[in-house]
C-alpha positions as CSV (number, residue, x, y, z in Angstrom):
1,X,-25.5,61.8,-23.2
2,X,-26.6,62.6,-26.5
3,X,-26.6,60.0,-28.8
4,X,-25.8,60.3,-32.7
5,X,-28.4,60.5,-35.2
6,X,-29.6,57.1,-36.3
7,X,-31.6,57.5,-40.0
8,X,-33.8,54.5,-39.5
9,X,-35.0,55.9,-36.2
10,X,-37.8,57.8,-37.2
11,X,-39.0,55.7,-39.9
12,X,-39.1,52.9,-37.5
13,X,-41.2,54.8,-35.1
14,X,-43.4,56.1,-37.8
15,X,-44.1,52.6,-38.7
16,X,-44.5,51.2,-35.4
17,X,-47.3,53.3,-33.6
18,X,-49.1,49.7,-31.8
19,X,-45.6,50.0,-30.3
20,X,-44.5,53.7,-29.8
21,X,-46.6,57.1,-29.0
22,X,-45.6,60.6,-30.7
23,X,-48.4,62.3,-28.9
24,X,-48.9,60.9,-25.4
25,X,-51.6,63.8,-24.8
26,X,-54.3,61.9,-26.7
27,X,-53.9,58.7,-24.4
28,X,-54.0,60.8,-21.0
29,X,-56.3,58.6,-18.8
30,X,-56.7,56.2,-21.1
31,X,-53.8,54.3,-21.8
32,X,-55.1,51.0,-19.8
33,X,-56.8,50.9,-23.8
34,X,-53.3,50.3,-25.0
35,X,-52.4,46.7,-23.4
36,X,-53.3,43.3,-23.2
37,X,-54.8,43.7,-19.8
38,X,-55.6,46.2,-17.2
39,X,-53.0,46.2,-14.7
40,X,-51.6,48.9,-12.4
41,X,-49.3,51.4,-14.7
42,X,-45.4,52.3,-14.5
43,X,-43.7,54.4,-15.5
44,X,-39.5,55.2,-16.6
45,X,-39.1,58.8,-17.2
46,X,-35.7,58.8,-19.4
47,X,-35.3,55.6,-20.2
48,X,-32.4,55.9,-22.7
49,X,-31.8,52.9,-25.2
50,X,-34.5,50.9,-23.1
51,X,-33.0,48.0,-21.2
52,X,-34.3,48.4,-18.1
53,X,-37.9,49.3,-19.2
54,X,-38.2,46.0,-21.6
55,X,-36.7,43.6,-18.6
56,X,-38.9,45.2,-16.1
57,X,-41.8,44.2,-18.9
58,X,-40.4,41.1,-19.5
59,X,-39.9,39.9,-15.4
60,X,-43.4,41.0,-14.6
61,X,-46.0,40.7,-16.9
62,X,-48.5,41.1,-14.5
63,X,-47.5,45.4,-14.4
64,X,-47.9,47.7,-17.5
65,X,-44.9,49.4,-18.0
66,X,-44.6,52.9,-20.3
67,X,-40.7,54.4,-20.9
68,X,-40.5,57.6,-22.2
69,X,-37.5,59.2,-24.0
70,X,-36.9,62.5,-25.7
71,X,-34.2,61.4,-28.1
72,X,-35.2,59.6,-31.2
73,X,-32.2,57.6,-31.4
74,X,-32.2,56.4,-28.3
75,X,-36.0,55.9,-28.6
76,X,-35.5,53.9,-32.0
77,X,-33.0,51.5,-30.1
78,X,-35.7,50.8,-27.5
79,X,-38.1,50.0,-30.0
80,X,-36.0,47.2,-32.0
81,X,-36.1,45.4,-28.9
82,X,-40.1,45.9,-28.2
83,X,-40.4,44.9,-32.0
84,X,-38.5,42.3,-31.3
85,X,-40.1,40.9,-28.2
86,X,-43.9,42.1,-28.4
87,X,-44.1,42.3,-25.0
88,X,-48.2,43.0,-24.2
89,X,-47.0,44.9,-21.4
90,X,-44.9,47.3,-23.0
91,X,-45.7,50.7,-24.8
92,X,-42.8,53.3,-25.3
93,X,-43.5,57.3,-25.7
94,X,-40.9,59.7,-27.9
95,X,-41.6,63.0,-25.9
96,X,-40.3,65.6,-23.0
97,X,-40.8,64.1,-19.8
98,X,-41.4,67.5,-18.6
99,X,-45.2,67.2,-20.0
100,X,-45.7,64.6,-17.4
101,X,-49.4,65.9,-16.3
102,X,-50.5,66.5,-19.6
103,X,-49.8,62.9,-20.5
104,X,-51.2,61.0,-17.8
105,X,-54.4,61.8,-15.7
106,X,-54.5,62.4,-11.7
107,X,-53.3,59.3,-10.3
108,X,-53.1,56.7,-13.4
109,X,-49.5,55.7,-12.4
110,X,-48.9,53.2,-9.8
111,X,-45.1,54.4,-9.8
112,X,-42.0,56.1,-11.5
113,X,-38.4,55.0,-12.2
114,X,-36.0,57.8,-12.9
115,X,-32.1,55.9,-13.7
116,X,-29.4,57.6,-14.3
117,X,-30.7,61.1,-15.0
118,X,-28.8,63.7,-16.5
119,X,-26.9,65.5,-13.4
120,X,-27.3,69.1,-15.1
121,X,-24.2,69.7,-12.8
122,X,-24.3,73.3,-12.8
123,X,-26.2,75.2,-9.9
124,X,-28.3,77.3,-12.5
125,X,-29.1,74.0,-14.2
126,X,-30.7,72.9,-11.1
127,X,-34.3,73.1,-12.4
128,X,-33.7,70.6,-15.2
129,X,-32.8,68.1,-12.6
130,X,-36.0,65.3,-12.6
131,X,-35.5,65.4,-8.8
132,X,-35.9,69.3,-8.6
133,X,-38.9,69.8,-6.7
134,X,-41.0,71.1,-10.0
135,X,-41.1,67.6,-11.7
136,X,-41.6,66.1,-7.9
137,X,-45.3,68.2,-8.0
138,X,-45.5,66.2,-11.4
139,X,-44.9,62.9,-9.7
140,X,-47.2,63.3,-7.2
141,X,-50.1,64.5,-9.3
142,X,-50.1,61.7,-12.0
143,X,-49.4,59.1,-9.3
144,X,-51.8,56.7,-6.9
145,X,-51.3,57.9,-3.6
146,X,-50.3,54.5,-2.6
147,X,-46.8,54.9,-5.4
148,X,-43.2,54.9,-4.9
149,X,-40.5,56.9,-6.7
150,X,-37.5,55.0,-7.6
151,X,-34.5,56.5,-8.2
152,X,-30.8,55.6,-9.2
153,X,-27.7,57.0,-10.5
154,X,-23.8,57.4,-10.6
155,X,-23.6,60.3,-10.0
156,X,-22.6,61.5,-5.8
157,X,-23.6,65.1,-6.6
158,X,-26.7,64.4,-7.8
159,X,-27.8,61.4,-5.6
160,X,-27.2,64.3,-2.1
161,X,-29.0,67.0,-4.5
162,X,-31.7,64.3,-4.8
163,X,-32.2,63.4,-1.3
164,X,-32.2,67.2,-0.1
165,X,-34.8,68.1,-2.7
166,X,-37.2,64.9,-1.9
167,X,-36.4,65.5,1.7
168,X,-37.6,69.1,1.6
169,X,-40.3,68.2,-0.6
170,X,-42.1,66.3,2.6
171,X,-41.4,62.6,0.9
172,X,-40.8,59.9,3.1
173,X,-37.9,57.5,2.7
174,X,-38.3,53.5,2.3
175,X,-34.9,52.7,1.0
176,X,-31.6,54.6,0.9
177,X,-28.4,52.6,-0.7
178,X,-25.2,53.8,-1.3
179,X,-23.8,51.3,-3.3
180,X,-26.1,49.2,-4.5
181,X,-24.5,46.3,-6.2
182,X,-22.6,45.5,-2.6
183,X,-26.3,45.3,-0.9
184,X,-28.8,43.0,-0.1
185,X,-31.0,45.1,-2.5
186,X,-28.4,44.1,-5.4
187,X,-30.8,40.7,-5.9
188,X,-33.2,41.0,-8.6
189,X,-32.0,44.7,-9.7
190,X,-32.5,45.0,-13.3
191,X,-29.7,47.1,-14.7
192,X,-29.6,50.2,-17.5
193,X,-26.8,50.1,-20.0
194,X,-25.1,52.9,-18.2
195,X,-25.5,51.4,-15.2
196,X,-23.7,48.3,-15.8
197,X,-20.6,50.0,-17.7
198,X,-20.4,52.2,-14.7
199,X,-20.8,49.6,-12.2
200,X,-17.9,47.5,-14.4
201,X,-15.2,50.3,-13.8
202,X,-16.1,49.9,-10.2
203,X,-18.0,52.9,-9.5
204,X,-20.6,52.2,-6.6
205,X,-24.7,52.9,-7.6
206,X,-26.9,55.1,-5.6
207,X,-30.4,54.1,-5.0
208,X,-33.3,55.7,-3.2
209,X,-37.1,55.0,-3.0
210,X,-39.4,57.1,-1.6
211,X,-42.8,57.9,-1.5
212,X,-45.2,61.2,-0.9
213,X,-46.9,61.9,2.1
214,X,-50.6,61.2,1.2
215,X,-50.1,57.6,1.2
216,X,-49.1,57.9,5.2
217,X,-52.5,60.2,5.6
218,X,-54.4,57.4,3.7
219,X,-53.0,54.8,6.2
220,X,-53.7,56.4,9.2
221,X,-57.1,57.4,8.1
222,X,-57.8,53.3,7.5
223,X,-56.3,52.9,11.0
């Protein structure tokens, strides 16, 4: 959902670039330089008005956590709460998450969050879909072999097109929920904004987690 435009977005970022990144290229394999401390590196591809990105910071600051947006309002809103909080852990990026590999070097991430994607619902839109198995090459290029893809949504349509596309893909899956918030897994979930209106009008979360087959080929090998 686009959001409307907000004027003190952009001068916000503009002003904030300890905070925010315009041009994530320049910081590909590098962006360890840009915390407190060196610790293993996550990502949220699309992570809307930035709730879920700045309590994941706040709940474990031994992680580095990056969310990146394409929408500048949405991006400015996640900002006034990193401004806010100055979390050391915390660094936000205003750009296509399509560009994934040209942000971050062969395995800098440790692992990737995608909530509450947009469903592109129409079959030609299929492509656009973060799960479609274009962005899943992505994935697996920028992250450690040893990294888990985390996925949720609201959406049934998408959450089977999801599991189809990892599943033909070769990923293995740790954890498959159909609803969520009536699960064991419910404890300690940190929720997005659209995730907790939806969850309000009763409509049951989908969650997956999966990972990509070179970290079973690694375990093996050390067996």
């Amino acid at each position: 959902m686009r959001l409307r435009n907000k004027k003190w977005a952009r001068p916000l970022i503009e002003s904030n670039p300890k905070y925010i990144v315009t041009e994530p290229e320049k910081y590909r394999g590098k962006w360890q330089e840009r915390f407190a401390q060196k610790a293993p590196l996550y990502i949220e591809v699309g992570m809307g008005k930035g709730r879920f990105i700045t309590e994941m910071a706040a709940a474990h600051p031994d992680k580095n956590f990056i969310g990146i947006e394409i929408q500048t309002a949405a991006a400015g809103i996640a900002l006034k709460k990193q401004v806010a909080q100055k979390l050391p852990n915390l660094q936000l990026i205003l750009a296509n998450g399509a560009g994934l590999t040209t942000f971050f070097a062969d395995n800098e991430v440790a692992g990737i969050y995608l909530n509450f994607s947009d469903p592109w619902p129409k079959k030609k839109q299929a492509k656009r879909r973060l799960t479609y198995k274009s962005f899943l090459a992505q994935y697996e290029q920028v992250m450690a072999p040893t990294g888990h893809l985390e996925f949720k949504t609201d959406n049934m349509g998408l959450f089977e097109f999801s599991l189809q596309s990892l599943n033909n893909y070769g990923m293995k899956f740790d954890g498959i929920w159909l609803d969520l918030h009536n699960s064991p897994e419910a404890e300690g979930n940190i929720m997005t904004e659209y995730e907790e209106k939806f969850s309000q009008l009763g409509q049951p979360i989908y969650k997956l987690t999966a990972h990509f087959p070179k970290a079973d080929q690694l375990s093996a090998q050390a067996d």
